[in-house]
N, C-alpha and C positions, 0 to 999 in steps of 0.2 A: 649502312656500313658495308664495307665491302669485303668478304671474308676469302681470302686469298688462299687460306689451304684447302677451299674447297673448287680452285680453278683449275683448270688441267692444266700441263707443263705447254700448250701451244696457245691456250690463253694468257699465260704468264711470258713469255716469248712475245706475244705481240703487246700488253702495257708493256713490256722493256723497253720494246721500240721504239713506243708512243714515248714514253720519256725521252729516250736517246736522242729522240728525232726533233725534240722542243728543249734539249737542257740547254741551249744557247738563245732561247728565245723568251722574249720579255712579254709579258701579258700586263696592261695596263690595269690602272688598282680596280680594287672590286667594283667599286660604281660607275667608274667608268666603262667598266667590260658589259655592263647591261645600259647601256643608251641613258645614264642618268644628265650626262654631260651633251650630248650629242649622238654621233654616231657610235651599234656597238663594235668591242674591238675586235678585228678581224684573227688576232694571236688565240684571244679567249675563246673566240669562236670553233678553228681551226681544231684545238687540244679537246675542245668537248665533244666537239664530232672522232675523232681520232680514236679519243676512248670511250665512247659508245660502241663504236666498230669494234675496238680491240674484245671486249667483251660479250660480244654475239647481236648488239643493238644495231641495227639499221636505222641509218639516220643521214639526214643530209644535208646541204647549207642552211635551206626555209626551218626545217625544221623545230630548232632552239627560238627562233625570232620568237612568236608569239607568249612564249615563255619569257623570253629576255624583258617582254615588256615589262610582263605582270610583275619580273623580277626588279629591275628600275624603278618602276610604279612603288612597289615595296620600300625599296630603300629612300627614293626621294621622302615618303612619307616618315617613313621613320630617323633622318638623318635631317629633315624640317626645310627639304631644297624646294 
């Protein structure tokens, strides 16, 4: 959980941005944002590197993949694809 009163006002400044800068931008539905279907989505992508950064995380495209798998892996099992 993410406790926001305890963010500074230039990390709160930058998730503003990270919203601002994706509130017109569509992220395909959850199983498909982790490679359940295919390819993952590159919107879902984008937002969680975006706010990684905006929060102090270093992070980079490769990064989320290997994750993305396990997460896929996840829901295929549990969704019965």
């Amino acid at each position: 959980m993410l406790d926001i009163d305890s963010l500074s006002k230039g990390r709160l400044q930058a998730l503003s941005a990270v919203f601002d800068g994706f509130k017109d931008k569509e992220p395909a539905r959850i199983p498909d944002q982790y490679g359940l279907h295919g390819d993952f989505d590159q919107v879902g992508i984008d937002i969680d590197l975006a706010f990684l950064n905006a929060i102090g995380i270093e992070a980079k495209a490769e990064n989320p993949t290997p994750l993305y798998h396990e997460i896929g892996a996840a829901l295929g099992q549990w969704m019965g694809a």
